[in-house]
C-alpha positions as CSV (number, residue, x, y, z in Angstrom):
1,X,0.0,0.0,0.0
2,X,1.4,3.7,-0.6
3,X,0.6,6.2,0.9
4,X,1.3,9.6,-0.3
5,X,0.3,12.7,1.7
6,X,1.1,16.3,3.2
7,X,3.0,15.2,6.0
8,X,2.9,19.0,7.3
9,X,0.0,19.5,7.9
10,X,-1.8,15.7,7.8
11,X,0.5,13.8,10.0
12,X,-1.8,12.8,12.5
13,X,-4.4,11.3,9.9
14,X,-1.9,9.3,8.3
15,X,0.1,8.2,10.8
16,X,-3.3,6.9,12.1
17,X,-4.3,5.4,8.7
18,X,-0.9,3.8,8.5
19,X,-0.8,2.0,11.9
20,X,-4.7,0.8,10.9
21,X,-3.5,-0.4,7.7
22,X,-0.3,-2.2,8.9
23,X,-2.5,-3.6,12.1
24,X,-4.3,-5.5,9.5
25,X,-0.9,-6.8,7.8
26,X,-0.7,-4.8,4.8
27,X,2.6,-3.3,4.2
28,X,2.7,0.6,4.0
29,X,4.7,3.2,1.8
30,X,4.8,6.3,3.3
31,X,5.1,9.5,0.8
32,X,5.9,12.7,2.2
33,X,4.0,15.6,-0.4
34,X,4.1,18.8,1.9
35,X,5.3,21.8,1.1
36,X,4.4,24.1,4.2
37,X,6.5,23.3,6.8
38,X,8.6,20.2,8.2
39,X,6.8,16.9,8.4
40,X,5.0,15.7,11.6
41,X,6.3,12.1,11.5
42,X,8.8,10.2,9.8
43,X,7.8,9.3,6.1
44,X,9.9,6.5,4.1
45,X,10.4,8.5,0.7
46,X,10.4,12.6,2.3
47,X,9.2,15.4,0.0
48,X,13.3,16.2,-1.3
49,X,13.3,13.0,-3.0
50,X,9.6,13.3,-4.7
51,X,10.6,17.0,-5.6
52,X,14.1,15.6,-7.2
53,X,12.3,12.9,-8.8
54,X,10.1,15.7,-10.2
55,X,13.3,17.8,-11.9
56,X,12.9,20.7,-8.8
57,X,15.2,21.7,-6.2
58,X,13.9,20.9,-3.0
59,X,13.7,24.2,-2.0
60,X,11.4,24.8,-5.0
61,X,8.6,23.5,-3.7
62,X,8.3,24.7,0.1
63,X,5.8,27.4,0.4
């Protein structure tokens, strides 16, 4: 399962949805899309690597 979300501002939601989802045995890709301010957990791919991936600097993309 991935899982790709503004970790900013959202962290609490997904970290919720992500501890449901791995509860049930599902394995979860956490995605890291915010661009306000620094992320509120931990994701496994963080919004520098999605913005390189993209062709931007990270810097780029924070509002």
């Amino acid at each position: 399962m991935v899982l790709i979300g503004t970790l900013d501002t959202k962290h609490a939601e997904y970290a919720h949805l992500r501890t449901r989802l791995t509860d049930h045995g599902c394995s979860v890709l956490l995605i890291d899309a915010g661009v306000l301010g620094a992320p509120g957990i931990t994701p496994d791919i963080g919004r520098d690597a999605v913005a390189s991936a993209g062709g931007r600097p990270p810097a780029a993309t924070v509002g």
